[in-house]
N, C-alpha and C positions, 0 to 999 in steps of 0.2 A: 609416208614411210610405214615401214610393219611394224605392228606394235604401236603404233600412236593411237592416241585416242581419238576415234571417230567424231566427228561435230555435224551440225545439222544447219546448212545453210539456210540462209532470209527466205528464198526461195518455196526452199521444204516446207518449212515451219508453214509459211502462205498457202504452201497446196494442203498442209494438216487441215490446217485452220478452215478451210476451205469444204474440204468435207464435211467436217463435223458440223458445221456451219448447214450445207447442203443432208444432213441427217438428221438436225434438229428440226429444219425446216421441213424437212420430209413427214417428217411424224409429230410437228408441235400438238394438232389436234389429240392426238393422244394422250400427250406429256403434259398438256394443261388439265384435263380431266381427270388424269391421273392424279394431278398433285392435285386439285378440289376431293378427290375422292378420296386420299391420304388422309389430306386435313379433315376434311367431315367424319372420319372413321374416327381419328382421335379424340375428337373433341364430345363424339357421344359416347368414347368410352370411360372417358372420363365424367362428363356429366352426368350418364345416365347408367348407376351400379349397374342393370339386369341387361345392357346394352351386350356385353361380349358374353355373355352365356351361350354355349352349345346348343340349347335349346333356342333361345332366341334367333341366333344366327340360320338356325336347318330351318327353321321359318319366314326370314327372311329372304332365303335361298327359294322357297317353296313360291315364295308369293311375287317374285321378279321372274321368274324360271316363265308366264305365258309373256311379258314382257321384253324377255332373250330372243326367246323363240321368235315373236313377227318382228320386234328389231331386225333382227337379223337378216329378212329377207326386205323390210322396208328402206333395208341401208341399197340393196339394188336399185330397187326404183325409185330413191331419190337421188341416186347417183349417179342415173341415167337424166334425171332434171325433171323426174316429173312426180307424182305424191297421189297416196294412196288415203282418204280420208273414210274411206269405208269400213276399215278393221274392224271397229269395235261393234258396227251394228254387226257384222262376218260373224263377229262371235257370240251377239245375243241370238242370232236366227240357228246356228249352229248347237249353243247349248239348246233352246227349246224344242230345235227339232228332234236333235238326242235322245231327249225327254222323253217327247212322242213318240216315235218309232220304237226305242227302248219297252215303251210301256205296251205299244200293240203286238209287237214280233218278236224278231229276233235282233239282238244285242250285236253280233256283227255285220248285220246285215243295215241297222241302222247307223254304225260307226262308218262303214264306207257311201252308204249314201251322205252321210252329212259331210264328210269330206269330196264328194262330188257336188253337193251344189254351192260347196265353198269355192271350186273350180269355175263352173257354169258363172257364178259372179263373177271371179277374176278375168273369166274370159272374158265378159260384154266389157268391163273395165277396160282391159286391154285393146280390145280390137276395137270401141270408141275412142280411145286413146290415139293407137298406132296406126291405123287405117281409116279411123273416121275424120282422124284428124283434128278433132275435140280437144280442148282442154282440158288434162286430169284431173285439176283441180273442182270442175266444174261437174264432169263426170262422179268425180268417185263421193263430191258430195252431193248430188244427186243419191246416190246409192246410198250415205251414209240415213240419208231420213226415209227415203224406201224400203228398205233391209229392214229396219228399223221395223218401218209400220207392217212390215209382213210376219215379224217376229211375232209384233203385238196382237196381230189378227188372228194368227194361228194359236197362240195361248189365249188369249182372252184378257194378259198381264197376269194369269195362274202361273206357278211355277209349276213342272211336276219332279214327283221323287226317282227318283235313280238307287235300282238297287242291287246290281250287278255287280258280283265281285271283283269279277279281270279287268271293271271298267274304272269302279272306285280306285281300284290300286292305281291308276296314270296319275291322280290328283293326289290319295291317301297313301299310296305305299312306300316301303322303303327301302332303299338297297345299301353294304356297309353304312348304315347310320343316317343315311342320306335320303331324300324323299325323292323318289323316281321321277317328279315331275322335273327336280333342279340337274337328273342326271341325263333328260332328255333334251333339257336348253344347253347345256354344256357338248351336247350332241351334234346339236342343231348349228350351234356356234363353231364349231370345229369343222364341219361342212362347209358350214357357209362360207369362213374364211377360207377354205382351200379353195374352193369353187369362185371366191371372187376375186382372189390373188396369184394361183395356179393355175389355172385354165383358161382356154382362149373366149368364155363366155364371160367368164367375168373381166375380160381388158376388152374386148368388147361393151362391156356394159359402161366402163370408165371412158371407154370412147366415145361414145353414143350422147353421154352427158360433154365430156369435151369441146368436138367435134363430126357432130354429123355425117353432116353431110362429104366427110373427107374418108369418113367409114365409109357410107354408102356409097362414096365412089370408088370404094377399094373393090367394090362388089358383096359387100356383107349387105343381108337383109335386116337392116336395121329394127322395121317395125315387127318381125316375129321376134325378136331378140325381145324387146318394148313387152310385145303383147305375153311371154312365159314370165320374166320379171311379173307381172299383175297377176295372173293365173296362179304360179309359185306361192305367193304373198298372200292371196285370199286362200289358199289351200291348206296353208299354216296357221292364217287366220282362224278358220275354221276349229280347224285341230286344238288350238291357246282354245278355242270353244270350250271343247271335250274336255279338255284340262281343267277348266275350270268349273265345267260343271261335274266331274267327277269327285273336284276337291271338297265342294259345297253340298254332294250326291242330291242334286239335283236341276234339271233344267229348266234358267228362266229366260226369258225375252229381255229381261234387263240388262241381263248380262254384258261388262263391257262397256258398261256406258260410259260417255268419256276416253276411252281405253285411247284412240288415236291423237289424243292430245300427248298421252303420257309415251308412246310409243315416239312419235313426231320428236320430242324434247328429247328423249334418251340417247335418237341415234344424231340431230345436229348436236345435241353435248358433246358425243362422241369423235365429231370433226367434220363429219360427212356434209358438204356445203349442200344449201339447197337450190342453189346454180346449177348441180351436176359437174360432173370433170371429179369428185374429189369422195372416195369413200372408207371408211374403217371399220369393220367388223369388232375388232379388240375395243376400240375407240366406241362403238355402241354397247358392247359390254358393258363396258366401264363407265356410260352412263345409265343405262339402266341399273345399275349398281348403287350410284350415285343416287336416283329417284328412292330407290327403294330403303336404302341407310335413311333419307331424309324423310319422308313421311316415318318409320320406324322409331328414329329417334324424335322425331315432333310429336309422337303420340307417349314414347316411354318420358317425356319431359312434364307428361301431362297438359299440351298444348289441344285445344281444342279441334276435335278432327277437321273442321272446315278449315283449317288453316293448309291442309296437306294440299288441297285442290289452287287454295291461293296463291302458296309457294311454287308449285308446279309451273303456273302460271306464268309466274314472273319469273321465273329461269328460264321459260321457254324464248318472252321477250329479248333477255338478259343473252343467250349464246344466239340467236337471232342475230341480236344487235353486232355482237363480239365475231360471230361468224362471218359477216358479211363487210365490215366496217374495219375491223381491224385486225381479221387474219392477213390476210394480204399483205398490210404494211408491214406487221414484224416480219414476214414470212420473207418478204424484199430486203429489211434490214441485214434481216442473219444473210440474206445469201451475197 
């Protein structure tokens, strides 16, 4: 009748339920990070007074900002199902070649070389990958103790100084208030996400991790899809180089060390399975977020720095476990 009041059949209410059910499960990986990353913000702002100062925070910003950055391309290729373990030597060979070139020539002339042979590695990465048919695993840590010992070879394990002003400014400068390196990852991040969620290359790339071979029967060439994901990754690798040796104004062979452990942790915290089929750009945000609050506030707690590498560690086990183990079941519950 008109005018009565509307009611919402069993029905409805089931198809509600339904979605939202089907939303949550869509984006749990998010929504559980997110609330870890909640509660860890609170809990150091209250334990640790110099935690939420403005100062502290553009620093925090400053020192996750090369960690956004190849996040954000490593959420590609472990999306597609496969893992890049080479980053962090990418970025010792990149900082000290910097160095060098910087110190013999010219200052842009060695910023695009060293992002070329941060490419030249992505590529062999990839095309052993996608075409060789290799292992990535096996592959990119291969490269991770190679890169490595070419860094070391070409420095001697010297650092050199870097003293270029438009260069320092990517690590030291700042824009409204903010340190151009954390305005670059926020850059980087807003890319990426368009690019993995808007475009036919990045559902592509969610396919690819999926199902394959139902791509490649569509007619997509799967392994150049494969072989740009590694190229792209070591290219930004690279660059988190520059970054960081501009912040430190100087390039060493050391640089990064470690760095793919922390990268690997930030983007499966973020939700991105290491199965492939499943990735989140936001979700790797918000772990690298997460890493970088936590070693922060372990240090302003006065907790012994070797604890940052410990804790790392065992979070990486910890969404390992949780990513593999028990996404799935809740994911089935809610729906």
């Amino acid at each position: 009748m008109e005018g009565s009041p509307t009611t919402t059949t069993p029905s409805a209410r089931r198809v509600s339920r339904g979605r939202s059910a089907e939303i949550v499960a869509a984006h749990f990986g998010v929504l559980s990070i997110f609330v870890v990353f909640s509660v860890l913000f609170l809990f150091f702002s209250v334990e640790a007074k110099a935690f939420l100062t403005a100062e502290n925070l553009l620093n925090v910003g400053r020192q996750i900002a090369p960690t956004i950055v190849v996040g954000t391309l490593m959420t590609f290729v472990i999306t597609t199902g496969a893992i890049d373990l080479s980053v962090g030597s990418v970025i010792g060979l990149s900082a000290a070649v910097l160095g060098l070139l910087v110190k013999a020539g010219d200052p842009l002339l060695a910023l695009f070389a060293t992002l070329a042979i941060g490419a030249a590695i992505g590529f062999v990465n990839g095309w052993l990958t996608a075409y060789g048919r290799l292992q990535s695993f096996i592959v990119t840590l291969a490269g991770l103790t190679a890169v490595r010992g070419l860094a070391l070879l070409l420095t001697q394990g010297y650092s050199t100084p870097i003293s270029v002003d438009w260069l320092l400014a990517i690590g030291q400068g700042q824009f409204l208030g903010v340190f151009t390196s954390t305005w670059i990852a926020v850059v980087v991040a807003i890319v990426g996400w368009y690019v993995f969620s808007q475009t036919r290359f990045g559902r592509y790339v969610v396919a690819i991790g999926s199902n394959a071979e139902s791509l490649r029967r569509s007619g997509v060439d799967i392994r150049r899809v494969q072989l740009w994901t590694f190229v792209a990754t070591s290219i930004i690798a690279a660059f988190a180089g520059v970054m960081i040796a501009a912040r430190l104004a100087s390039g060493s062979s050391n640089s990064g060390t470690g760095f793919e452990l922390e990268v690997i942790t930030a983007v499966v915290l973020g939700g991105t399975s290491l199965l492939g089929g499943r990735g989140s750009i936001l979700g790797t945000v918000l772990g690298a977020m997460t890493l970088g609050i936590i070693s922060n506030g372990l240090v302003l707690l006065h907790f012994d720095v070797y604890w940052v590498p410990i804790t790392q560690g065992l979070i990486l086990v910890v969404a390992i476990f949780l990513n593999s183990k028990l996404f799935g079941r809740i994911v089935g519950g809610l729906r």
